[in-house]
SEBADO-604959 format. One record per residue (C-alpha): residue number from 1; chain; x negated, y, z. Coordinates in steps of 0.05 Angstrom, whole numbers. Example, Ala and Ser with C-alpha at 12.3 -4.5 7.8 and 13.67 -1.06 7.14 Angstrom:
<sites>
{site 1 A {-246 -90 156}}
{site 2 A {-273 -21 143}}
</sites>
This chain:
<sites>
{site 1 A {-1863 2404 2070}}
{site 2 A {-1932 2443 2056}}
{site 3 A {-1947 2481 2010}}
{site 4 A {-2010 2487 1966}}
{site 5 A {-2035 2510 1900}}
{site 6 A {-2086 2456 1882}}
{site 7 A {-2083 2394 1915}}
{site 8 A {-2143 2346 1910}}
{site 9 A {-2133 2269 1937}}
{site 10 A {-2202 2253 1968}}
{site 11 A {-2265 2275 1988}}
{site 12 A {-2325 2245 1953}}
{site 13 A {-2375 2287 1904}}
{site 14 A {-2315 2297 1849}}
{site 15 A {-2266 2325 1887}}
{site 16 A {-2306 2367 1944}}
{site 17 A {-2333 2394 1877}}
{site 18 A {-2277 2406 1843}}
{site 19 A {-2259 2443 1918}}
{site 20 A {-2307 2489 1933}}
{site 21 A {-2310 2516 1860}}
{site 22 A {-2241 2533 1864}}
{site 23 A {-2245 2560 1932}}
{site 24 A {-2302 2612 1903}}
{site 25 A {-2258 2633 1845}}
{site 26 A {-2191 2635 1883}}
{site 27 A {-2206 2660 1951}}
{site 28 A {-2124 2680 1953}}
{site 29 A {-2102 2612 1931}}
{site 30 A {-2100 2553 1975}}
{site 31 A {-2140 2488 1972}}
{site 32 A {-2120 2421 2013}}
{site 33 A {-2156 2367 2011}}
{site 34 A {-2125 2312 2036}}
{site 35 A {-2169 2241 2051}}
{site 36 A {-2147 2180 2082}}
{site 37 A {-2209 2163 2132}}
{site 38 A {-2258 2216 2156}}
{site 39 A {-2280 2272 2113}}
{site 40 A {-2348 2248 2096}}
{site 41 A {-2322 2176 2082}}
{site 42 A {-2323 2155 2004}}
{site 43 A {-2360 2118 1951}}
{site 44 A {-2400 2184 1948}}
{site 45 A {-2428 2169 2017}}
{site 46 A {-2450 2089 1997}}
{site 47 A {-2483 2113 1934}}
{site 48 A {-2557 2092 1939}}
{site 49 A {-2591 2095 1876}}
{site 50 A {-2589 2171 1849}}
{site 51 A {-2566 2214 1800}}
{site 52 A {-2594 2205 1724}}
{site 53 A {-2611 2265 1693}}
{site 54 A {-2660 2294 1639}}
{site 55 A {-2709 2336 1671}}
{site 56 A {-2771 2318 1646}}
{site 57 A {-2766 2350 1569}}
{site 58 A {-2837 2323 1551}}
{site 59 A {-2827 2245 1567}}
{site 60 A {-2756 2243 1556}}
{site 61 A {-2700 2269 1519}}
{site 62 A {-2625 2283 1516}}
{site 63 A {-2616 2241 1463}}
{site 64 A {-2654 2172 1494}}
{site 65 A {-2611 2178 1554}}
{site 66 A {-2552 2195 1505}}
{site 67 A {-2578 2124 1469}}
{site 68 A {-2583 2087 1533}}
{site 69 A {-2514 2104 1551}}
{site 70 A {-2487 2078 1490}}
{site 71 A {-2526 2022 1495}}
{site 72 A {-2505 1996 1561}}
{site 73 A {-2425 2014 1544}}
{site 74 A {-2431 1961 1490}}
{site 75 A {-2396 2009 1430}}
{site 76 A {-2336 2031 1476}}
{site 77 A {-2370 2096 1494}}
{site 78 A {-2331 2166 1470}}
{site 79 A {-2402 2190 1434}}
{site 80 A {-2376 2258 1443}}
{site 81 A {-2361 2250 1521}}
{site 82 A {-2430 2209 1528}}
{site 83 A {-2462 2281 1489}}
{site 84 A {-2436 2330 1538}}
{site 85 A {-2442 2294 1602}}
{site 86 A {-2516 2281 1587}}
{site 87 A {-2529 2353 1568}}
{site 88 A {-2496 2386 1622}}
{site 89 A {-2517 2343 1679}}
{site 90 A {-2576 2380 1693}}
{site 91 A {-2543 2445 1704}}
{site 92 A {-2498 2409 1747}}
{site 93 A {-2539 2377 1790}}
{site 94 A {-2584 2448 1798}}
{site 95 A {-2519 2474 1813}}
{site 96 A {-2513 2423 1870}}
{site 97 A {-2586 2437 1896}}
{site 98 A {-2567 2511 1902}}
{site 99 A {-2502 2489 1948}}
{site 100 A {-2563 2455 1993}}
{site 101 A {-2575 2376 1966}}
{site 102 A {-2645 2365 1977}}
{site 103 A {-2678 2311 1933}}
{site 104 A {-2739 2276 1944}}
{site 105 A {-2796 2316 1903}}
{site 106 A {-2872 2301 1900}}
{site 107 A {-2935 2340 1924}}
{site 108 A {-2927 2395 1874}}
{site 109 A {-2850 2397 1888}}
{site 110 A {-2830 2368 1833}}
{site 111 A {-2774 2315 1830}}
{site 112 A {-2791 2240 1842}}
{site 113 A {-2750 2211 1784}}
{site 114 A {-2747 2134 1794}}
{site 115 A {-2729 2080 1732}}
{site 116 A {-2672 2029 1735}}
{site 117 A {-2646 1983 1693}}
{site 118 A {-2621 1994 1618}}
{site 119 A {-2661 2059 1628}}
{site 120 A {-2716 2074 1577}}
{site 121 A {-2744 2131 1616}}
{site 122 A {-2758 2157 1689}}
{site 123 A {-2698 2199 1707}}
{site 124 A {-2661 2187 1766}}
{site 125 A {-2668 2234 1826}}
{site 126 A {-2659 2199 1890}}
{site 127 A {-2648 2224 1966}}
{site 128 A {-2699 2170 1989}}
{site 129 A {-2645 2105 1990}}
{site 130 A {-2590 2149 2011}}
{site 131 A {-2567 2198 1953}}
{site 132 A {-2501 2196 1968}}
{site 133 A {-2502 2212 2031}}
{site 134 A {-2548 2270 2018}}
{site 135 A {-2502 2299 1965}}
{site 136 A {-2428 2288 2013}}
{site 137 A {-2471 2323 2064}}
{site 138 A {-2488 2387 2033}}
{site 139 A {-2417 2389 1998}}
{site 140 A {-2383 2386 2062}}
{site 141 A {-2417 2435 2100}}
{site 142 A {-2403 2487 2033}}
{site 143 A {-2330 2467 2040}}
{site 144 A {-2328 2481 2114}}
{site 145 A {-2346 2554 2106}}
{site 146 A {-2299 2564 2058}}
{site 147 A {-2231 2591 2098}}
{site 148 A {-2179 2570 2040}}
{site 149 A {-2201 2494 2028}}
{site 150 A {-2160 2454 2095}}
{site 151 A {-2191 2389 2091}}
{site 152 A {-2134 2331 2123}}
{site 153 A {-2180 2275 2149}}
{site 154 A {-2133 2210 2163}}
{site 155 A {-2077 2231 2114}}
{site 156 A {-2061 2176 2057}}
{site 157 A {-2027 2199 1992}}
{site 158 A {-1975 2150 1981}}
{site 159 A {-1940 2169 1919}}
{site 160 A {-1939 2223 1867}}
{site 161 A {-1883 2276 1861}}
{site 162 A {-1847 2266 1790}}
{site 163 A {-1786 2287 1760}}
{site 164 A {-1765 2212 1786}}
{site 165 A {-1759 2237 1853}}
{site 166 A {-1702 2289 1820}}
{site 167 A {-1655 2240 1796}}
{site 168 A {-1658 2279 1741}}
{site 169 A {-1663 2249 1662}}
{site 170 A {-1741 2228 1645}}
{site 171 A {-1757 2284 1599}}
{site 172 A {-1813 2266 1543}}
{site 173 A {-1861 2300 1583}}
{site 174 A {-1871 2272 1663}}
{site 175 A {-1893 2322 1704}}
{site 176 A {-1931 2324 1780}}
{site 177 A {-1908 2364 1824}}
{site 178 A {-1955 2344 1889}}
{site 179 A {-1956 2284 1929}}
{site 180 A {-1909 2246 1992}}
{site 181 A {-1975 2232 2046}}
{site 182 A {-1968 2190 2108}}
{site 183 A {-1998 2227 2162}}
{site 184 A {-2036 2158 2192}}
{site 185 A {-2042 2192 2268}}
{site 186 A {-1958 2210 2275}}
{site 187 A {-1930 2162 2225}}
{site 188 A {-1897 2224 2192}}
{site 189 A {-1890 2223 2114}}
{site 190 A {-1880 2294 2080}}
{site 191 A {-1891 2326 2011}}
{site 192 A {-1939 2363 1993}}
{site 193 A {-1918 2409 1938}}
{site 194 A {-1978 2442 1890}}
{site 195 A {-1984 2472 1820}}
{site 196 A {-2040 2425 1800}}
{site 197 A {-2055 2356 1829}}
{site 198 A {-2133 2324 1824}}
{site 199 A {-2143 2243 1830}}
{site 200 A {-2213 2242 1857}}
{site 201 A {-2189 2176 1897}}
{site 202 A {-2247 2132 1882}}
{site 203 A {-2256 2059 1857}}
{site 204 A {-2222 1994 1878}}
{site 205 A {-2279 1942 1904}}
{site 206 A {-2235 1926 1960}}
{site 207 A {-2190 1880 1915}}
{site 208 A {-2241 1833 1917}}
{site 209 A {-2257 1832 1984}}
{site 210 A {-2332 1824 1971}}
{site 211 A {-2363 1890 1950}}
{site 212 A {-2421 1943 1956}}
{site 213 A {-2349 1984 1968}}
{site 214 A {-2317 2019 2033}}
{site 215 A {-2263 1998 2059}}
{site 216 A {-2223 2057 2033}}
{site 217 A {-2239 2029 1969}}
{site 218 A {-2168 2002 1936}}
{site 219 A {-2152 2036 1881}}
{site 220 A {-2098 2076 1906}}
{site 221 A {-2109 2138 1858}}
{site 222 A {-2103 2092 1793}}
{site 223 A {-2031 2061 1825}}
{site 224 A {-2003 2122 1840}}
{site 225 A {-2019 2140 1773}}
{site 226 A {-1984 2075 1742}}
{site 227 A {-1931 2085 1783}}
{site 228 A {-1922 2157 1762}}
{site 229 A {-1931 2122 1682}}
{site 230 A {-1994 2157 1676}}
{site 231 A {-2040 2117 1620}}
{site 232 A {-2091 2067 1641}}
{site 233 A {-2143 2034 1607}}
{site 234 A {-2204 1993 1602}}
{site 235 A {-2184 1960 1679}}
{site 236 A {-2211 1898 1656}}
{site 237 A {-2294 1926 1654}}
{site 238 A {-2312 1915 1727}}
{site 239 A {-2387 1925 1739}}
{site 240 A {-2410 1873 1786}}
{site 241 A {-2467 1900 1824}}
{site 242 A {-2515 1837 1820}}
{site 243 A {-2564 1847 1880}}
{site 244 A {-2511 1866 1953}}
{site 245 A {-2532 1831 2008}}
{site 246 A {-2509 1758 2029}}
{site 247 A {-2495 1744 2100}}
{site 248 A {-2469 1683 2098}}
{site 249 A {-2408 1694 2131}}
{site 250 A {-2372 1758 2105}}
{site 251 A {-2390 1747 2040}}
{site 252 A {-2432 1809 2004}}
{site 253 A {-2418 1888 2036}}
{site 254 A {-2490 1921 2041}}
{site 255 A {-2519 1946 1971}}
{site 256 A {-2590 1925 1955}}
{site 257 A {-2594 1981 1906}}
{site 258 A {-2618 1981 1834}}
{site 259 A {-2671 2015 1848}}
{site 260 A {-2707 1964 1882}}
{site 261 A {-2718 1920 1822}}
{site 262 A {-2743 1977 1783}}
{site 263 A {-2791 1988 1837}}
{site 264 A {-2818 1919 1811}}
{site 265 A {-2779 1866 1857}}
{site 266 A {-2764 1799 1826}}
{site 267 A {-2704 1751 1834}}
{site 268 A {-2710 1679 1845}}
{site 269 A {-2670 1624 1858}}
{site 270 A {-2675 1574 1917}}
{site 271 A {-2725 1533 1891}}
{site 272 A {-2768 1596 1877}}
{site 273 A {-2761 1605 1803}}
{site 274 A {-2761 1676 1777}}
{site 275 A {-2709 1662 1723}}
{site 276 A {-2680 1727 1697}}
{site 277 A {-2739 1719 1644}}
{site 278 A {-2690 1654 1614}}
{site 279 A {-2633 1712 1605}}
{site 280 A {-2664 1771 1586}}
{site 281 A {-2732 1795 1562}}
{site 282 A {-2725 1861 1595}}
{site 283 A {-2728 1813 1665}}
{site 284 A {-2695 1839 1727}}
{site 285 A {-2692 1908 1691}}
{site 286 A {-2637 1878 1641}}
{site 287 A {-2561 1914 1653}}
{site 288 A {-2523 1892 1710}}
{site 289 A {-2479 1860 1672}}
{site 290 A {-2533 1812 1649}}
{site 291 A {-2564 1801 1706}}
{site 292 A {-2499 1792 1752}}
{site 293 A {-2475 1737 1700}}
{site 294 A {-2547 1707 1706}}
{site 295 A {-2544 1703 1785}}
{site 296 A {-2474 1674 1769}}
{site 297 A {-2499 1619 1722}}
{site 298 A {-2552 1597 1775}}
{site 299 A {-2513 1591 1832}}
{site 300 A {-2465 1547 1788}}
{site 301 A {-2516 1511 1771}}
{site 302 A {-2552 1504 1834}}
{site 303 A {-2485 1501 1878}}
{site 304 A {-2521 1548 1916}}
{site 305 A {-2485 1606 1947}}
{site 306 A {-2533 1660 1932}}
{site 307 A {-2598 1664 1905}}
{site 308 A {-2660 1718 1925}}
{site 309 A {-2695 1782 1915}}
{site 310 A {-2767 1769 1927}}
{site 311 A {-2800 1846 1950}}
{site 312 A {-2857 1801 1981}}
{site 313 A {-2915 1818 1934}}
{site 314 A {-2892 1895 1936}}
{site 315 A {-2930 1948 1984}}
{site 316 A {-2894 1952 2042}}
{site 317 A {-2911 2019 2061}}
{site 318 A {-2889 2047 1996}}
{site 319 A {-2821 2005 2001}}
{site 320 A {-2811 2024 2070}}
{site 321 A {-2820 2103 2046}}
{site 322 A {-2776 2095 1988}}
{site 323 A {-2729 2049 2025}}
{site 324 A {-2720 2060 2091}}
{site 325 A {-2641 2038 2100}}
{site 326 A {-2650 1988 2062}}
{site 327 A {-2719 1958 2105}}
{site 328 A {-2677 1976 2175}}
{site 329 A {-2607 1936 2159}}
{site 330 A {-2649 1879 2130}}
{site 331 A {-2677 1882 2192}}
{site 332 A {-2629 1877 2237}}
{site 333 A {-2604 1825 2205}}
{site 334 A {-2671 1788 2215}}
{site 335 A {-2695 1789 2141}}
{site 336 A {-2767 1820 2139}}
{site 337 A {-2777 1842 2070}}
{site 338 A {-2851 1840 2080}}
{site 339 A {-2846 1766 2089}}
{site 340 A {-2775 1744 2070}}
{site 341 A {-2735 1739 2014}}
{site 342 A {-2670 1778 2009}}
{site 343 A {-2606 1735 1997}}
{site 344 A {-2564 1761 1949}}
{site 345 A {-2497 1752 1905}}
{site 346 A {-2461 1796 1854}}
{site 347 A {-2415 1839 1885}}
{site 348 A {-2355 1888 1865}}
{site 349 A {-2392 1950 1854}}
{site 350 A {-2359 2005 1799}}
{site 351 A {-2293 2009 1757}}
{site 352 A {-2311 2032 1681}}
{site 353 A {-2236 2042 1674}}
{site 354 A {-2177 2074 1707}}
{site 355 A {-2133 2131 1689}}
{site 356 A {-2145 2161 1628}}
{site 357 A {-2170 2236 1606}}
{site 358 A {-2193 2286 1560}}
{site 359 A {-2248 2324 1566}}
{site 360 A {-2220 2382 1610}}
{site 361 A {-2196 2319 1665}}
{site 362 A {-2128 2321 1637}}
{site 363 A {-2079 2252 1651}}
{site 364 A {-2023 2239 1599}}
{site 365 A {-1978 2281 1668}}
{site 366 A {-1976 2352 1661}}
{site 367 A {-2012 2390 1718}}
{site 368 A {-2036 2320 1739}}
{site 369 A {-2125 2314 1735}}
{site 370 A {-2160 2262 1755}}
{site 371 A {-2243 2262 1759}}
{site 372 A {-2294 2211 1793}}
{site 373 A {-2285 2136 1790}}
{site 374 A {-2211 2131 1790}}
{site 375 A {-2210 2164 1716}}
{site 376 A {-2225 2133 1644}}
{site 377 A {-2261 2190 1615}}
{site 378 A {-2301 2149 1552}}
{site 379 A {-2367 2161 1579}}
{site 380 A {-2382 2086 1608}}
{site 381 A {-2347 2051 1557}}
{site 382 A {-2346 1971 1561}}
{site 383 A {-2412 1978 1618}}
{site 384 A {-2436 2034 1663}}
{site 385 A {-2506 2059 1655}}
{site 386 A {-2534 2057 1728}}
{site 387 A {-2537 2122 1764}}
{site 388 A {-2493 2153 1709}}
{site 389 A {-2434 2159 1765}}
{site 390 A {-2450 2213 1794}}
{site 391 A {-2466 2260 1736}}
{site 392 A {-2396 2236 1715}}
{site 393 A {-2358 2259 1771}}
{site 394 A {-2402 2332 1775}}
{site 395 A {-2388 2346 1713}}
{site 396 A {-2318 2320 1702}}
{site 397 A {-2305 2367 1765}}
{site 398 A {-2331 2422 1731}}
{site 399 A {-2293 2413 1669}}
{site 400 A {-2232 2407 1709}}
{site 401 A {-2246 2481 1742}}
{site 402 A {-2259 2511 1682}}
{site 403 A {-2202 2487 1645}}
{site 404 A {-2167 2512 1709}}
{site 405 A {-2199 2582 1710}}
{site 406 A {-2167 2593 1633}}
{site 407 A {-2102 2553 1651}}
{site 408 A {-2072 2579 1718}}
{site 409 A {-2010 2525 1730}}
{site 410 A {-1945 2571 1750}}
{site 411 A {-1914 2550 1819}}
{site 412 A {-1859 2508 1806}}
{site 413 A {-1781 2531 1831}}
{site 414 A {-1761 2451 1836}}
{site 415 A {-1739 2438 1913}}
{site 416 A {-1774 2369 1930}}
{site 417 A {-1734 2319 1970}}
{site 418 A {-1761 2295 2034}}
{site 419 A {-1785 2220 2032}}
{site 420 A {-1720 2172 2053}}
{site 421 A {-1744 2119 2091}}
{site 422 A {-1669 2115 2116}}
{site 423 A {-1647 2038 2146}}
{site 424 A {-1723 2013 2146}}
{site 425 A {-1752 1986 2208}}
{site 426 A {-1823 1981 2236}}
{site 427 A {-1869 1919 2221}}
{site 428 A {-1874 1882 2282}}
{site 429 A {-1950 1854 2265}}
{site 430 A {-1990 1866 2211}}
{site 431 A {-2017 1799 2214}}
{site 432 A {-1975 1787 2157}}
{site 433 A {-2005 1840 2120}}
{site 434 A {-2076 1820 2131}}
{site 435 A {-2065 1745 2102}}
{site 436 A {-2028 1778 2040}}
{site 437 A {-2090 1822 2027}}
{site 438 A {-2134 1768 2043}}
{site 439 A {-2099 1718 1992}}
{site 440 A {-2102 1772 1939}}
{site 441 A {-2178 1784 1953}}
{site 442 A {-2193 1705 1933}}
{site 443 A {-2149 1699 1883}}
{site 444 A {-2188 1756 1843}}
{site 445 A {-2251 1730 1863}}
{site 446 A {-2231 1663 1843}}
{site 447 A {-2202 1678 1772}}
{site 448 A {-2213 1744 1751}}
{site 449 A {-2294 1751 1782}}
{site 450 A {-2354 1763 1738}}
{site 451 A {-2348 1705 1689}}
{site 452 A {-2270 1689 1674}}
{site 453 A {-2224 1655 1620}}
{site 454 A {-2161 1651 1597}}
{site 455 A {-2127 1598 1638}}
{site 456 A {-2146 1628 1703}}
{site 457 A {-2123 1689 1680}}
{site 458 A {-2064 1665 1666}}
{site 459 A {-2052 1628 1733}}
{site 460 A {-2078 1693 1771}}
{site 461 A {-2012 1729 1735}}
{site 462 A {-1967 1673 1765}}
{site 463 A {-1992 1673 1829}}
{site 464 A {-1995 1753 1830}}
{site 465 A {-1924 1756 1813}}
{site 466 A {-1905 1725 1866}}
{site 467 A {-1950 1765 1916}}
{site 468 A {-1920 1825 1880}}
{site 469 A {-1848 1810 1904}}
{site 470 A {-1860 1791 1971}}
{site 471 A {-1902 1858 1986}}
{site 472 A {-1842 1896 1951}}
{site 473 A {-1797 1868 1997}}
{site 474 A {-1834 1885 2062}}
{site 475 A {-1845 1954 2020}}
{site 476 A {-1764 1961 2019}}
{site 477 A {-1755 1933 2092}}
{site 478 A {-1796 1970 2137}}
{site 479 A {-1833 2039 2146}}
{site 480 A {-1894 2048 2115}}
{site 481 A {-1959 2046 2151}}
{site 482 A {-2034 2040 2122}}
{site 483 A {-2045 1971 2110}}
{site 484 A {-1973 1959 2071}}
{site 485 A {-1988 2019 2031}}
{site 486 A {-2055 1989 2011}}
{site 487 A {-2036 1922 1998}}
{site 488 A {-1987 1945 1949}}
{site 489 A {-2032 1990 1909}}
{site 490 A {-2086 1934 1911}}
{site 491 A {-2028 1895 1881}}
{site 492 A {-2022 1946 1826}}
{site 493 A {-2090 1949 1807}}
{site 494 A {-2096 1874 1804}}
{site 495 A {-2046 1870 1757}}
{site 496 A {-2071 1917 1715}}
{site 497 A {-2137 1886 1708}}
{site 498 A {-2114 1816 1696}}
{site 499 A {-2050 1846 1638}}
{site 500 A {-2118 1886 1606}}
{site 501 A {-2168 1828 1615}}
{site 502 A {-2112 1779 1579}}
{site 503 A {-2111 1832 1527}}
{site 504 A {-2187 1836 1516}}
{site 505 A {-2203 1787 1456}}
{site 506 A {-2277 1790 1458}}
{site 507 A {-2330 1799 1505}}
{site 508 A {-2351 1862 1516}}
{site 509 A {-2411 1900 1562}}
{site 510 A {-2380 1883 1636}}
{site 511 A {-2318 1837 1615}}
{site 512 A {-2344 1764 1601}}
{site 513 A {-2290 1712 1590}}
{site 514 A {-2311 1643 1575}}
{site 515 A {-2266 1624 1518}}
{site 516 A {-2299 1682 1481}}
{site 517 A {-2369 1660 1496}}
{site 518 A {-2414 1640 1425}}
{site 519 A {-2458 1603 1465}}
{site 520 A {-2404 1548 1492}}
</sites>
C-alpha cells in the first residue's frame, strides 16, 4: 500500500493545478498524481479553442460574459457559480502565465482575444490552435520541479476506498479514504491510502466512439463516483461538438475547432447550400447545440454522411497563422483548405454534467473533490459556453486548494484491505472486450446521439442491461486489466445518461429529444 496525503486522479489543467498549488503550500506533505496514459495525455492537451476570459474592461464586461453564460446553459446555470467563475478567471489565468503559458499576443503585446460562438464579445485567448497543449506544457514542467508531487504515468484508478471496503455498517455519511489503482506495466493492484481524494478524471467522449475525445476519455472518474454513491447529475446534457473532422472510415476524431467559424468560415451541405442561416440568424456563430442539431437535420435529410466547412473564400495566410494544426492534419489527409471543403459531422465533444459540487469542489463523500469535466459544478447548466472549460477547471482547482488550506483532512487510523482478486483467472483475448465496447459505442450513437426520443431510449436501457451483466460477469471471473476496467465504467456512464435523459421532460440547451420537440 502507499501512502499519500492528497491524491489527485489525472493530469489535465484541473488537477496539475490543483497539484502544484498544494505542493507550494505543503512542501512536507505528499502529492501523487496518479494518470492512466502518459503524463501530458488528457482532454487538457486536445483543447484547441482557448480560454474565455474578460480582459478587455473597455469593450467588454463581467457581466456580458456572465449573460452569455446563462444564455447558452438554457436557465440551468447556478447564477452564483456562473458570477464567480467569470470574475475570477482572469486572475487565474494570469496566475497560469506567471507558471510559464505563453499566449498568442499582438504587436504591442497585448493578448489576441478571438470570438466564438454564443459569445457577444472578443475574449478568448488562444495558444495559436493549440491552447491546450500550451497550458499541459507549462503545468507539467512546474510540477516536475516540485520534489513532493510523484506523478504515476500508466497507473488506472479502479475504484474508490469507502467504508464498503470495511464490511463495516454504511454510516449516514460515506467517506473516501484513497483509491485501489491497477499498475497497467505489472498487473499489480494496490491501495492508495490519502486524507483527501481529487476527481480531475476528465469527460467520457469515448462512449460514443466518435469524438473530438482521447482515448482515455471514458468517464471513469464519474463511475467511480456512482459506485462509491456519490451524486450525479445533469448526465443527459452532452455537447456535441458540430464541426470534427469526417474521414470516412473512423468516423469523426480530429477537432475542427470553434474558432474557425468565428474566424468567418461557413458550412454547407453537399449540394453547396450554406444553410445554418434556415436555423439560426446568428449563422454558423449560433451555440453548438444549434448548429450540431442543424448538421444533424441535413444529413437526415440529405442521407448524406457529413456535410462541409467551406474556409475557401478566407485568407489563407491568416488561416494558416492562426491555424497551423489544423491546415497540416487537413493536409495530410489530402484536404487543402485553400481549395477544399472540410468534411465534417457532430462529434462527442464535452459533458455539462457529472459528479456533483459545491463551490469549494466538495462531492456529497467526505474528503472526496472532484474539479474539471468529470464534476457538475452549476456553471454550464443545460449547454456549455465555448471556451468556458478551461476557466472552469482553473478555478474550480483553486477553490479546491483554498478550501484545503483552511480545512487540513486528519490522516485516517482505518487499516485498508488489499484488493482480493482471489479464484479469478486471466482473460485469454480481449477480443471479447473490444466487440463489447464497440457494441456499446453504436448503441449510444444510435439512440442516445444528438437528437433522441423516448422509445430509443427506452430500447438503449434494454439492450444496456444486458451488456451490463455480461461485463459484470467477466468483471467477477477474471483479473482486471485496462480494457475490462474501461468497458465497465463506460457501462456506468451510459446508464447514467440514458436513466437522466428518460428523466428529462423537456428539451433543454444540449439535450434534444424528439417527443419534446414544438415544432413536430
Amino acid at each position: 500500500m502507499l501512502e499519500t496525503n492528497f491524491l489527485i486522479i489525472g493530469s489535465g489543467a484541473a488537477g496539475l493545478t490543483l497539484a502544484v498549488k498544494l505542493a507550494e503550500k505543503f512542501p512536507k506533505k505528499k502529492i501523487t498524481v496518479v494518470t492512466k496514459a502518459h503524463q501530458s495525455e488528457s482532454n487538457t492537451k486536445y483543447a484547441q479553442g482557448g480560454v474565455a476570459a474578460v480582459f478587455d474592461l473597455e469593450e467588454d464586461s463581467f457581466q456580458k460574459h456572465i449573460e452569455d453564460t446563462l444564455i447558452a446553459g438554457d436557465g440551468l446555470c447556478d447564477k452564483a457559480v456562473v458570477e464567480m467563475v467569470i470574475k475570477d478567471g482572469p486572475k487565474r489565468l494570469k496566475e497560469l502565465m506567471e507558471w510559464g503559458a505563453n499566449f498568442d499576443t499582438d504587436a504591442d503585446g497585448e493578448l489576441t482575444l478571438g470570438m466564438e460562438g454564443g459569445h457577444s464579445e472578443f475574449r478568448v485567448i488562444h495558444h495559436k490552435d493549440t491552447t491546450g497543449n500550451e497550458i499541459e506544457r507549462a503545468l507539467l514542467e512546474r510540477s516536475n520541479q516540485l520534489k513532493n508531487i510523484t506523478i504515476l504515468p500508466h497507473h488506472f484508478a479502479i475504484d474508490l476506498i469507502t467504508e464498503h471496503h470495511f464490511s463495516e455498517r454504511e454510516p449516514e455519511e460515506l467517506s473516501c479514504y484513497g483509491a485501489y489503482v491497477l499498475d497497467q506495466i505489472s498487473g499489480s493492484i494496490f491501495a492508495i491510502k490519502a486524507d483527501c481524494t481529487t476527481l480531475a478524471s476528465g469527460g467520457m467522449g469515448q462512449v460514443y466512439g466518435h469524438t473530438t475525445n482521447p482515448a482515455v476519455a471514458t468517464g471513469d472518474g464519474i463511475a467511480m463516483a456512482y459506485r462509491a454513491k456519490a451524486r450525479i447529475q445533469n448526465m443527459e446534457f452532452i455537447q456535441f461538438h458540430p464541426t470534427a473532422l469526417y474521414d470516412g472510415k473512423n468516423g469523426a476524431s480530429f477537432l475542427i475547432s470553434e474558432a474557425v467559424r468565428g474566424f468567418g468560415a461557413f458550412l454547407r451541405n453537399k449540394k453547396g447550400e450554406r444553410f445554418m442561416l434556415n436555423y439560426d440568424e446568428r449563422g454558423e456563430l449560433a451555440s453548438r447545440d444549434i448548429v450540431s442539431r442543424a448538421i444533424d437535420s441535413e444529413m437526415k435529410k440529405s442521407g448524406d454522411e457529413c456535410v462541409y466547412l467551406d474556409c475557401t473564400h478566407l485568407d489563407i495566410d491568416d488561416f494558416k497563422h492562426h491555424f497551423p494544426n489544423i491546415y497540416e492534419t487537413c493536409l495530410q489527409r489530402n484536404i487543402n483548405v485553400a481549395n477544399d471543403w472540410i468534411p465534417v459531422v457532430p462529434a462527442s465533444h464535452y459533458l455539462c454534467g457529472g459528479i456533483v459540487v459545491d463551490m469549494d469542489g466538495k462531492t456529497s463523500l467526505k474528503n472526496l473533490f472532484a474539479c474539471g469535466e468529470c464534476s457538475c459544478t452549476g456553471l454550464h447548466g443545460a449547454n456549455r459556453l465555448a471556451s468556458n472549460s478551461l476557466l472552469e477547471a482553473l478555478v474550480y482547482s483553486d477553490r479546491i486548494f483554498n478550501y484545503l488550506c483552511k480545512h487540513l483532512p486528519s490522516r485516517t487510523t482505518k487499516a485498508i484491505p488489499e484488493w482480493n482478486d482471489e479464484g479469478t483467472v486471466l482473460l485469454k483475448s480481449s477480443e471479447t472486450l473490444q466487440k463489447k465496447t464497440e457494441e456499446l459505442q453504436r448503441l449510444m450513437r444510435r439512440f442516445a446521439g444528438v437528437v433522441r426520443n423516448n422509445k430509443d431510449l427506452m430500447e438503449a436501457s434494454v439492450q444496456l442491461e444486458i451488456l451490463y451483466f455480461e461485463t459484470e460477469a467477466l468483471y467477477q471471473k477474471h483479473k482486471l486489466n485496462t480494457v475490462l476496467s474501461q468497458l465497465r465504467n463506460m457501462v456506468n456512464v451510459a446508464h447514467l445518461i440514458i436513466q437522466q435523459s428518460l428523466k428529462r421532460k423537456e428539451n433543454r440547451g444540449g439535450y434534444f429529444n424528439e417527443d419534446y420537440d414544438k415544432n413536430t
